[in-house]
C-alpha positions as CSV (number, residue, x, y, z in Angstrom):
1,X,0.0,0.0,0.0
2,X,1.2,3.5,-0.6
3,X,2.1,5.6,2.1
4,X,3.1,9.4,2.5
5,X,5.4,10.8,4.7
6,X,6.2,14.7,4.7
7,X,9.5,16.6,5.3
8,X,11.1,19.8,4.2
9,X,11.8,20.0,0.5
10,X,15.4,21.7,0.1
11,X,16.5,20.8,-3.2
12,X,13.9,20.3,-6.4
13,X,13.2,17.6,-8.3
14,X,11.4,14.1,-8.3
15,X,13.5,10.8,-7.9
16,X,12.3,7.7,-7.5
17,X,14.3,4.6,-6.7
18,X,15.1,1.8,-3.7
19,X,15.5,3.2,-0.2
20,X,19.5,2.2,0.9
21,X,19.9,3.1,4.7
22,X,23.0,4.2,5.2
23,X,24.8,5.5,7.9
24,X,26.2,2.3,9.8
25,X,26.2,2.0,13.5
26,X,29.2,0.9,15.0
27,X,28.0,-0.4,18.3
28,X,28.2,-4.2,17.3
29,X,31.9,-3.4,15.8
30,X,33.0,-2.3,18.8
31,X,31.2,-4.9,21.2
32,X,33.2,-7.5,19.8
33,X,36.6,-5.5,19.4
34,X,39.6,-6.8,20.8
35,X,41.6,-4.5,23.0
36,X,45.4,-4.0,23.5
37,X,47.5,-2.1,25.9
38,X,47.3,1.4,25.8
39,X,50.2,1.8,23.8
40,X,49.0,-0.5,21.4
41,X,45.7,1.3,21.2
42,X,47.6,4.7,20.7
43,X,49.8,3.4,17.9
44,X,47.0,2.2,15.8
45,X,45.2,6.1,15.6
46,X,47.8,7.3,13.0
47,X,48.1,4.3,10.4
48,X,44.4,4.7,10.3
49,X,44.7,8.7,9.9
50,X,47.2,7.6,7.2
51,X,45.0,5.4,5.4
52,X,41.9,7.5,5.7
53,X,43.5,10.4,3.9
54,X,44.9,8.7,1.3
55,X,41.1,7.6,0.5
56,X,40.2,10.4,0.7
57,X,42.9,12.3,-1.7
58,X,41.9,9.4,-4.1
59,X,38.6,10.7,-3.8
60,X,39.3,13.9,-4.4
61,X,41.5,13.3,-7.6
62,X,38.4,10.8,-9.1
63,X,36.0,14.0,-8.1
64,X,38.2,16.6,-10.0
65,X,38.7,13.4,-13.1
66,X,34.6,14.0,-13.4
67,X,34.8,17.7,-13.0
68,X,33.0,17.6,-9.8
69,X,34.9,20.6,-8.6
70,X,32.5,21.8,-5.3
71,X,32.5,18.1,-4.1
72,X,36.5,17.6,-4.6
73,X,37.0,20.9,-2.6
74,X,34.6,19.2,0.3
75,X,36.5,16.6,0.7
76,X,39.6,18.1,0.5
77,X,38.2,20.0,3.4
78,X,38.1,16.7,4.6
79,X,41.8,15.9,4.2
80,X,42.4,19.3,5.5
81,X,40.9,18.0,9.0
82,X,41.6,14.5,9.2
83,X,45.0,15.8,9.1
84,X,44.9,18.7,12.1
85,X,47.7,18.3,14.7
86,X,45.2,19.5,16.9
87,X,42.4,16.9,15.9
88,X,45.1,13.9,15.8
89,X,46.5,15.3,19.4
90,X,43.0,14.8,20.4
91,X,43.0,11.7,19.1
92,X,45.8,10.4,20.2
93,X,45.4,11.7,24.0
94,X,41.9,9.8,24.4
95,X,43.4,6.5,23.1
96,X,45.9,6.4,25.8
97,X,42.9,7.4,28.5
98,X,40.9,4.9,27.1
99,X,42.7,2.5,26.1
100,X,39.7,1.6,23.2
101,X,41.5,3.5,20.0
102,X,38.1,2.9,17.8
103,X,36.4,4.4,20.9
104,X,38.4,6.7,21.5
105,X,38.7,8.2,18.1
106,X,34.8,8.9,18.1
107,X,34.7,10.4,21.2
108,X,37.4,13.0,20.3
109,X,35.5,13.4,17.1
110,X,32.5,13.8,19.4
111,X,34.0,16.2,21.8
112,X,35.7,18.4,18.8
113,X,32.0,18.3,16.8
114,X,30.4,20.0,20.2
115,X,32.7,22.8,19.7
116,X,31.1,23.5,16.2
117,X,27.2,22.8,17.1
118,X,27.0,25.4,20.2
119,X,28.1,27.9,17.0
120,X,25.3,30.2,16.1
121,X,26.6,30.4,12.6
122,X,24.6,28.2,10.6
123,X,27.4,27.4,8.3
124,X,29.9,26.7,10.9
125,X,27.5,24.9,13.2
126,X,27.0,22.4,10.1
127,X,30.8,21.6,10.6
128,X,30.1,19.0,13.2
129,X,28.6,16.8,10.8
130,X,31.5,16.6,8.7
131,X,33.8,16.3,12.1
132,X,31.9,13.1,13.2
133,X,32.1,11.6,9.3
134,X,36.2,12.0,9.5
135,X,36.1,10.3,12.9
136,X,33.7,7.6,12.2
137,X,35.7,6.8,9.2
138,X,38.9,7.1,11.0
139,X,37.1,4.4,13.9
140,X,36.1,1.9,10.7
141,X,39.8,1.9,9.5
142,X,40.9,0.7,13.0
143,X,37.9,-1.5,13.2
144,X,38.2,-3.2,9.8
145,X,35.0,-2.2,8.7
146,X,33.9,-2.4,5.0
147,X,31.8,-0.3,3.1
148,X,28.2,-1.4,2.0
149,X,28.4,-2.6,-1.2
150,X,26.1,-0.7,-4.0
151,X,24.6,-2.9,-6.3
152,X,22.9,-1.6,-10.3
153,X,19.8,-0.5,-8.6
154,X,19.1,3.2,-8.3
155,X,18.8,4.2,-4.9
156,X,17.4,7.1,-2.2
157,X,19.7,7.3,0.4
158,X,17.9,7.4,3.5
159,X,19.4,8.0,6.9
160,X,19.1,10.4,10.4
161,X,22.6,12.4,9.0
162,X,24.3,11.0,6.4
163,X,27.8,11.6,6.1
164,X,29.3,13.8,3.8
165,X,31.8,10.8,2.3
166,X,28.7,9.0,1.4
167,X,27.4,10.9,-1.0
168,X,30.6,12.0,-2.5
169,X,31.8,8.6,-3.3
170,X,29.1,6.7,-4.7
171,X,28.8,7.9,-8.6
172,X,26.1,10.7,-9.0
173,X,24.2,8.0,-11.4
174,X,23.8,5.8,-9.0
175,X,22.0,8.2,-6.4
176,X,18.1,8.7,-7.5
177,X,17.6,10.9,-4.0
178,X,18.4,11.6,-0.6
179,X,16.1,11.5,2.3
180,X,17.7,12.9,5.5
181,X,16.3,12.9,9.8
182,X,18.1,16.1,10.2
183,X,16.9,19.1,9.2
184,X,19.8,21.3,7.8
185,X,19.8,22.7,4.7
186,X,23.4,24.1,5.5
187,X,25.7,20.9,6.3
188,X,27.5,19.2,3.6
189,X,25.7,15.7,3.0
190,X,23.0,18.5,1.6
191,X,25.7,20.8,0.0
192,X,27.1,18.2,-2.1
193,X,23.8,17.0,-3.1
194,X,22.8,20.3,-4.2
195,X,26.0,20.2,-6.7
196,X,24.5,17.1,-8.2
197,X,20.9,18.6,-8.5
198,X,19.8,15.5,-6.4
199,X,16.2,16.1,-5.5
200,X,16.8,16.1,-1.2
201,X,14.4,16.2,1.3
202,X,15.4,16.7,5.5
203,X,13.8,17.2,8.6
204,X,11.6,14.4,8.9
205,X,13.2,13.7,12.7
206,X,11.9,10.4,13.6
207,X,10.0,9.9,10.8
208,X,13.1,8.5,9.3
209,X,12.6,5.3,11.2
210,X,9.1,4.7,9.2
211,X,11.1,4.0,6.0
212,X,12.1,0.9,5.0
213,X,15.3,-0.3,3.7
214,X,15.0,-1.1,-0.3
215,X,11.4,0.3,-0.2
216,X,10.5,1.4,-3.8
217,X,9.9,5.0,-3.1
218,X,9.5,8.4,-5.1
219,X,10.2,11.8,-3.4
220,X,9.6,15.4,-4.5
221,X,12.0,17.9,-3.6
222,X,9.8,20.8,-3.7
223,X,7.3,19.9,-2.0
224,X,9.4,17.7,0.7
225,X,6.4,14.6,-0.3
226,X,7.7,11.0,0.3
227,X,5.9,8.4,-1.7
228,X,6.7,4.7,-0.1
229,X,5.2,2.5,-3.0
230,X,3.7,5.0,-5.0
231,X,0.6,3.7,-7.3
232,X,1.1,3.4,-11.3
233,X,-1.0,6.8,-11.9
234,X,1.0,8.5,-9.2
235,X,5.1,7.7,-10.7
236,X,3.2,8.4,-14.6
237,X,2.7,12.3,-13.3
238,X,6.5,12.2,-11.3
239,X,8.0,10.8,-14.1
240,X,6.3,13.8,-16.6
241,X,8.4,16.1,-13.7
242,X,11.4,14.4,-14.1
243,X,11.4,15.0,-17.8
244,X,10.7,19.3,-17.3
245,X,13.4,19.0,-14.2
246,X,15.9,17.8,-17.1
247,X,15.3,20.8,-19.6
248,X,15.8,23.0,-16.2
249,X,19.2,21.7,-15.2
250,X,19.9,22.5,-19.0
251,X,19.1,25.9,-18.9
252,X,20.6,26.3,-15.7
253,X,24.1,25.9,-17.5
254,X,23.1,27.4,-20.2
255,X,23.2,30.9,-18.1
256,X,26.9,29.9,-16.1
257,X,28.4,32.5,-18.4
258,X,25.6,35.3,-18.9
259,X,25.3,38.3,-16.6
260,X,22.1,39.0,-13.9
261,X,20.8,41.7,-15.7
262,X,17.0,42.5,-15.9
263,X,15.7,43.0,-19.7
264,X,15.9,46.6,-19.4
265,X,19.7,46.6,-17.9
266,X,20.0,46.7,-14.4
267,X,23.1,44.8,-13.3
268,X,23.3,42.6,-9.7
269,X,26.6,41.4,-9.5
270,X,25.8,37.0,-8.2
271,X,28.5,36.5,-5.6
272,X,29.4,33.0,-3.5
273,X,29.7,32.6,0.5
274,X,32.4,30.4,1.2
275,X,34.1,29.1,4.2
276,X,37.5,27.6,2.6
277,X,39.4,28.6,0.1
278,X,38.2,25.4,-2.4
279,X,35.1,26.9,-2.6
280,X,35.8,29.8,-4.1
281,X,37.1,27.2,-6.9
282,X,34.2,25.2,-6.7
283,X,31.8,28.2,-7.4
284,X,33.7,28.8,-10.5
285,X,31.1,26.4,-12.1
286,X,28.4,28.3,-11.3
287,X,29.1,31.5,-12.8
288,X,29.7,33.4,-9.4
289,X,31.5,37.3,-9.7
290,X,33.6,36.9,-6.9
291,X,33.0,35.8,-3.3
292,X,30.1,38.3,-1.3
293,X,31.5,36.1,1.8
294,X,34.4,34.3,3.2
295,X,33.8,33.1,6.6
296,X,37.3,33.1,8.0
297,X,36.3,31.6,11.6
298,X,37.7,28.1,9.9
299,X,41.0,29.6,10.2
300,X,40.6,30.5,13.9
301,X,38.9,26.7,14.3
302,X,40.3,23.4,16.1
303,X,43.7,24.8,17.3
304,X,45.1,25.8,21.4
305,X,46.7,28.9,20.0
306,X,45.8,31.9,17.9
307,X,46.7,31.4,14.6
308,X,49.7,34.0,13.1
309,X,49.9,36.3,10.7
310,X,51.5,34.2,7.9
311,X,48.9,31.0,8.6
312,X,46.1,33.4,8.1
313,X,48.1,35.0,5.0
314,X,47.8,32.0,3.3
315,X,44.5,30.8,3.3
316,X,43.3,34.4,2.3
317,X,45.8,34.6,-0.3
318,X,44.1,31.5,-1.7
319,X,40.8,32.6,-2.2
320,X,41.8,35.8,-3.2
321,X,43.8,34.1,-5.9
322,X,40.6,31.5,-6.5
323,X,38.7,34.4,-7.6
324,X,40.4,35.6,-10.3
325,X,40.4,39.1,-10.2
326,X,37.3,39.5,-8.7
327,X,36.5,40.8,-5.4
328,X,36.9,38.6,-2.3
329,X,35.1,39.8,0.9
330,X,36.8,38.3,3.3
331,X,34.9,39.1,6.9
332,X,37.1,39.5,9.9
333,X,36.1,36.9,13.0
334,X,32.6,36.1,13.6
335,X,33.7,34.3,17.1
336,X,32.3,34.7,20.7
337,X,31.2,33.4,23.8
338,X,28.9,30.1,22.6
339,X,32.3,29.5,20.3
340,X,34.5,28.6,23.2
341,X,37.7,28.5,21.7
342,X,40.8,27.7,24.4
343,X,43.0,30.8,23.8
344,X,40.0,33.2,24.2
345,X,39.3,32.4,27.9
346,X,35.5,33.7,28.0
347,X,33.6,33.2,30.7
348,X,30.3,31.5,30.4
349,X,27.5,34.2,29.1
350,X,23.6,33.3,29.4
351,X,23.0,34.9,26.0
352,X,26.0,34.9,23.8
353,X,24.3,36.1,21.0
354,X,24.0,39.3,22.7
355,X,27.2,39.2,24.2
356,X,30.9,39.4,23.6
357,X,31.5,38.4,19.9
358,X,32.5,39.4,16.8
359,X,33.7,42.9,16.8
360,X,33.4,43.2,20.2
361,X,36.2,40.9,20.8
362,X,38.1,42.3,17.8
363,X,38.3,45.7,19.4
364,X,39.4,44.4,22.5
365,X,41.4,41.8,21.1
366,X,44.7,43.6,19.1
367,X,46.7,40.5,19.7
368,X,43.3,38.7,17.5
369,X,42.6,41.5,14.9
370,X,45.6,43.0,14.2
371,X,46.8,39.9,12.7
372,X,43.9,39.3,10.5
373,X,44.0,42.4,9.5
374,X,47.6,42.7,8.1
375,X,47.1,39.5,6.8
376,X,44.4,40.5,4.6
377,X,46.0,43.6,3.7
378,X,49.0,41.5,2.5
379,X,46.7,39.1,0.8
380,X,45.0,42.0,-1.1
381,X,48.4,42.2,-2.9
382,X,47.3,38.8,-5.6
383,X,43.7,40.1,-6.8
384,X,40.8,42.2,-5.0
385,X,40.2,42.0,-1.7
386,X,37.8,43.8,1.1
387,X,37.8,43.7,5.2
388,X,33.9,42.8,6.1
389,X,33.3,43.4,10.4
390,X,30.4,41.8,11.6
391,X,28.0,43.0,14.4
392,X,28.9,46.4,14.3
393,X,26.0,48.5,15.4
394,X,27.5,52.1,15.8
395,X,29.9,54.9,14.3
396,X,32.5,54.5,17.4
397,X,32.9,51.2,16.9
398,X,33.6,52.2,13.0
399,X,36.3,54.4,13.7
400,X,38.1,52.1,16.2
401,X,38.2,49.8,13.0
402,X,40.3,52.2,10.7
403,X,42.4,53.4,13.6
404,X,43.3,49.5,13.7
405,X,43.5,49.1,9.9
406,X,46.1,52.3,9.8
407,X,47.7,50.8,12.9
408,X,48.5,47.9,10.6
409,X,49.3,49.5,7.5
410,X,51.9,51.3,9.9
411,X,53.4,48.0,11.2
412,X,53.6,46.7,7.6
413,X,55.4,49.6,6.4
414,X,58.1,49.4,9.4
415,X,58.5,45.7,8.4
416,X,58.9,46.1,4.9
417,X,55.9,44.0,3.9
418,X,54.2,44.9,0.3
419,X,50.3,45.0,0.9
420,X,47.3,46.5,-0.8
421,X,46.3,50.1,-0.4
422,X,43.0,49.5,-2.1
423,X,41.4,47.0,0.2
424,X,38.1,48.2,0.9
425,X,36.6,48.1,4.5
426,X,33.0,47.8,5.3
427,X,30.4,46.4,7.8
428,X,27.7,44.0,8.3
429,X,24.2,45.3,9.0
430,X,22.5,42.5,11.0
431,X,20.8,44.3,13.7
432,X,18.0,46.9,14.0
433,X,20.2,49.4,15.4
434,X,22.9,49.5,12.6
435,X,19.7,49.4,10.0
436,X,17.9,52.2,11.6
437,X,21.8,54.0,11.5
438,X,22.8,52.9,8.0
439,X,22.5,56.8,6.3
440,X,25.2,57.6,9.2
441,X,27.0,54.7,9.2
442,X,27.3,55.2,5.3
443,X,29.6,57.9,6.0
444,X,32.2,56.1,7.5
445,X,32.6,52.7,5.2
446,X,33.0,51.5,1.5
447,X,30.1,49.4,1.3
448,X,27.6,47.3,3.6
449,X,26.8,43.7,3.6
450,X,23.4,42.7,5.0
451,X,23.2,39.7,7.0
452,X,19.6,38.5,7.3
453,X,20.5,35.6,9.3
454,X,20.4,38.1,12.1
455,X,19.0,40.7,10.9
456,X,15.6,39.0,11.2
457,X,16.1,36.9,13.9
458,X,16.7,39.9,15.9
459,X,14.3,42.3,14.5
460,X,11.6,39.7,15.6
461,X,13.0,38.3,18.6
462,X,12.8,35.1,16.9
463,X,15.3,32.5,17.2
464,X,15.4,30.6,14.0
465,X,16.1,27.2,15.4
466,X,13.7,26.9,17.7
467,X,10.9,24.8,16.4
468,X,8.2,26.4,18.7
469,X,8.9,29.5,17.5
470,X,10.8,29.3,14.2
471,X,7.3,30.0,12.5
472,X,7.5,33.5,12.7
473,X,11.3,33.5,11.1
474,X,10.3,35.1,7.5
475,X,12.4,37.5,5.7
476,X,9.3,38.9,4.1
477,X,8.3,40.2,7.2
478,X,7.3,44.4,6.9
479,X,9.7,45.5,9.5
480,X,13.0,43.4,7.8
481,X,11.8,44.6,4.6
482,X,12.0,48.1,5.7
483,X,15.3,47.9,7.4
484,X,17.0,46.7,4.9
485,X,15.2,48.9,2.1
486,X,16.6,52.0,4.2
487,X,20.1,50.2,4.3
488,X,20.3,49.8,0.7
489,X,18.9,53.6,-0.3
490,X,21.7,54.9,2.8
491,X,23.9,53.3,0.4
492,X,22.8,54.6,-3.1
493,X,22.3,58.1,-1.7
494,X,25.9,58.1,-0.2
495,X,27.6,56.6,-3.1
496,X,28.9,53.3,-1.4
497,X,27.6,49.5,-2.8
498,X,25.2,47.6,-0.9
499,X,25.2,43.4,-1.0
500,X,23.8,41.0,1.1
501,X,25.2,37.5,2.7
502,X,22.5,36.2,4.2
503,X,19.6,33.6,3.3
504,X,17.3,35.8,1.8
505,X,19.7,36.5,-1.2
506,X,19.8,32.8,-2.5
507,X,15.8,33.7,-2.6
508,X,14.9,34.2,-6.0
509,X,11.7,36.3,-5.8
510,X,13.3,38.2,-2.7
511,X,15.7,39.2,-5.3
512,X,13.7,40.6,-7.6
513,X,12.6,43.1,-4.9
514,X,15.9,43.8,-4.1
515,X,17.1,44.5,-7.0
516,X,14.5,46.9,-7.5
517,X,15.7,48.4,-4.1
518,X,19.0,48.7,-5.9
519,X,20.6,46.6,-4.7
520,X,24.8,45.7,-5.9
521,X,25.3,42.6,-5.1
522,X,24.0,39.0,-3.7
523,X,26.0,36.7,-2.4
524,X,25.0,32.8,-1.9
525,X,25.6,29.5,-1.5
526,X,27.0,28.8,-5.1
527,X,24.1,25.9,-6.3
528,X,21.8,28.9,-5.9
529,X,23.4,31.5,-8.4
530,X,21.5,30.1,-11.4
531,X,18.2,30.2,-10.2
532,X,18.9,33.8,-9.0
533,X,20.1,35.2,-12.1
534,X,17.6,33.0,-14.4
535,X,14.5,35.4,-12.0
536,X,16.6,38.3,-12.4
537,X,17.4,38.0,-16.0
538,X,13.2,37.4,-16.8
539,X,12.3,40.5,-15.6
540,X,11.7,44.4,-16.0
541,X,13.0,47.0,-13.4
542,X,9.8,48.4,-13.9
543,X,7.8,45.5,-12.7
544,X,10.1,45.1,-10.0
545,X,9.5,48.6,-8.2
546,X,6.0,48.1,-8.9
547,X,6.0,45.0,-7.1
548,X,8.1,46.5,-4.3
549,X,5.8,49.5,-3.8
550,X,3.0,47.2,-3.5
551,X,4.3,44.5,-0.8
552,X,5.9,48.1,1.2
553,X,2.4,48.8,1.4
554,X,1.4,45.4,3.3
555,X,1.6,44.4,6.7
556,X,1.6,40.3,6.3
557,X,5.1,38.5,5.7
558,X,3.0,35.2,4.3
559,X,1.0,37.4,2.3
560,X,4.2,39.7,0.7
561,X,5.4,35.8,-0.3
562,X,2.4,34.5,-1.7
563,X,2.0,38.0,-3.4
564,X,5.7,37.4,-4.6
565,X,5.4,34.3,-6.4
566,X,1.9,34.8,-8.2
567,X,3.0,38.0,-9.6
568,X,6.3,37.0,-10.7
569,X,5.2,34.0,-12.0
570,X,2.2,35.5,-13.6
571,X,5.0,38.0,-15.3
């Protein structure tokens, strides 16, 4: 009999194949593992560090064989951490407490991923996943354990989180879907995914454990519908989808190389949000005109010590380079007290989000920013680059910023060191107060960057992740919309650019209303750019202010979106 379940559609499409639950527990592995001394135990953490790298650099090399350029720069992410000194000290220190090496690897794994989740960057926070899939595979090397085999059939993955490594080595023919407990539409498993256009559907929680393993099953991706032995009549109208979702992904790369511009000529310049260096390279195949973000808390991440100038140098030289002569906004550490890292020495804070983060510390912090800061500046030297500061809400707080930035242009000076006198510096705008500020604020900067993450979550005192409120999260709502149309005109009426970094921009019918705001530039997750330049590119600037003076004039976030997408669509 067929049966429905219903989850969060994050990636369109209809697939329909067998279910293949993956995700293998290791409880049974370990049960019957045979323990050595604690020496012994210790000495078998790095041969399996050893030979879980070299897996994975073969999997990066077979990735980049098939042009698979976003997944190849995951997972040499992946090598990137399986390799930490910090990650293998951790490693090694729990196999001589415990004794258990396959044990002990997964608890250190555990332990580091904590770190990540208490993150209130989504991005960042969506680290842990791939923390616990370097471990686990680290714990299966020790343990001896195989991979499942995958056989001709077509399958859905299925599984509560499935792990990055997964998805990126089984051949993209081969994988119909993915079905995933969790409900991130941020971590990797999804990210990867997305750069295959495999139809994905998450947040199903417990509901996972209602699907069978090698069930025949369809899914929609758009509608987040699971169909566990769909009727005849039912896969004839999925299979008519799959056929339009093919002459989609067409014209989806038909546009890599064409510019956002609306049919009468306004220009949004389609940037990418990246937290590594490889994916500014992976973002390349998406058309992308630069990078709009460059979270560089990865730098900062799973290390005792603060990391130097030259470290820091390097990794922002790097993307700088990857983005080929266009601009690279790299924003200045977004860390604070629900990111405990060891050298900071925070005390506990009730509400971190409110507390001592992000500029705050920088301010306070020379011995943190002024680093960053000259390394950036030295970077700039090898293509575009601009200094981003997050959570600034006030003018003071500005000019504390270029004192420092002409502090280190000093120091680089006395120390000989070439750097770039046209790096830009500018500011998030993620709270009400630097919204409401933005045409004094203006005064002070080269450009803004609005964060909507924030931005709405604390214009609505709404916490996005919290399911009993998360409801009310809507970037439609009247009062964001406001605040950041004042943002955008404090920018066009003091001749600085405005872009945006947040959610909303990877929206395409919010950017059609911000473009008619006037928006510069929207910066995304890369899969995104296509669809957001395909909206852009069918439209008038004429429609779109026509449009925006209408949904101004509402009070109803649900309504501005269902008023969005008829009229849009309708055009």
């Amino acid at each position: 009999m067929p049966r429905v379940l219903y989850g969060k559609g994050v990636i369109a499409g209809v697939a329909i194949g067998q279910i293949m639950i993956v995700g293998q527990a290791l409880d049974e592995y370990l049960e019957d593992y045979s323990k050595g001394s604690a020496e012994e135990e210790k000495a078998k953490v790095e041969p399996a560090v050893a030979l879980v790298t070299e897996a994975i650099e073969k999997s990066v090399a077979d990735l980049n064989a098939q042009g698979m350029e976003e997944q190849a720069a995951i997972m040499e992410a992946h090598a990137m951490l399986v390799q930490d000194p910090m990650f293998i000290e951790a490693m090694l220190s729990k196999a001589e407490e415990m004794g258990n090496a396959p044990a002990a690897v997964l608890e250190a794994a555990k332990e580091t991923a904590a770190l990540f989740e208490m993150m209130d960057d989504d991005y960042m926070r969506e680290r842990a996943a791939d923390i616990r899939d370097i471990g686990k595979r680290v714990a299966k090397a020790i343990l001896g354990v195989k991979d499942p085999e995958l056989g001709d059939k077509k399958v859905i993955l299925c599984g509560h989180e499935i792990e990055p490594s997964v998805i990126a080595n089984i051949p993209t023919e081969s994988i119909a879907g993915v079905i995933l407990g969790q409900g991130s539409t941020t971590c990797h498993a999804v990210i990867i995914a997305k750069a295959r256009a495999i139809p994905t559907v998450v947040g199903l929680g417990d509901g996972i454990d209602k699907i069978p393993d090698d069930a025949y099953t369809a899914i929609d991706g758009e509608a987040g519908e699971i169909i566990i032995n769909p009727a005849d009549d039912v896969l004839a109208g999925l299979e008519e989808k799959i056929r339009i979702q093919k002459e989609q992904e067409v014209r989806y790369a038909s546009l890599k190389d064409l510019p956002a511009v609306t049919k009468d000529g306004v220009s949004v310049h389609l940037a990418a949000n990246i937290g590594l260096p490889e994916d500014a390279k992976a973002a390349a195949a998406y058309g992308n005109e630069g990078v709009g973000l460059f979270r560089s808390e990865f730098v900062f991440m799973g290390r005792e010590d603060i990391p130097n100038e030259e470290d820091q140098f390097k990794y922002y030289k790097e993307a700088i380079e990857a983005c080929n002569g266009k601009l690279c906004v790299i924003r200045t550490m977004d860390i604070g007290g629900d990111k405990p890292l060891a050298y900071l020495e925070i005390p506990h804070e009730d509400n971190p989000f409110l507390g001592f983060r992000a500029v705050r510390i920088s301010l306070q912090r020379k011995d943190l920013f002024l680093p960053q800061l000259k390394a950036i500046l030295r970077a700039g030297v090898y293509g575009k680059a601009a200094i981003m500061v997050p959570m600034v809400i006030n003018a003071a707080e500005i000019k504390q910023i270029k004192a420092m930035v002409a502090e280190a242009m000093a120091e680089l000076d006395s120390e000989g060191k070439e750097y770039s006198k046209d790096v830009q510096v500018g500011i998030m705008i993620e709270t009400p107060a630097a919204a409401v500020m933005t045409p004094l604020l203006a005064k002070y900067v080269d450009f803004f960057s609005i964060g909507t993450n924030d931005l709405v979550q604390y214009t609505l005192a709404v916490d996005r992740v919290n399911h009993n409120v998360s409801y009310l999260y809507n970037h439609f709502n009247p009062a964001v919309l406001h605040l950041i149309n004042t943002t955008i005109k404090a920018a066009n009426d003091n001749g600085i650019w405005a872009g945006m970094c947040g959610e909303m921009a990877s929206d395409p019918y919010a950017a059609v209303i911000l473009t008619a705001m006037g928006i510069d530039e929207l910066s995304m997750s890369a899969p995104s750019i296509p669809k957001v330049k395909e909206k852009i590119r069918s439209i008038n600037i004429s429609d779109a202010k026509k449009y925006l003076a209408e949904i101004l004039a509402m009070d109803d976030g649900d309504e501005i979106r269902e008023y969005l997408h008829r009229v849009i669509d309708e055009k």
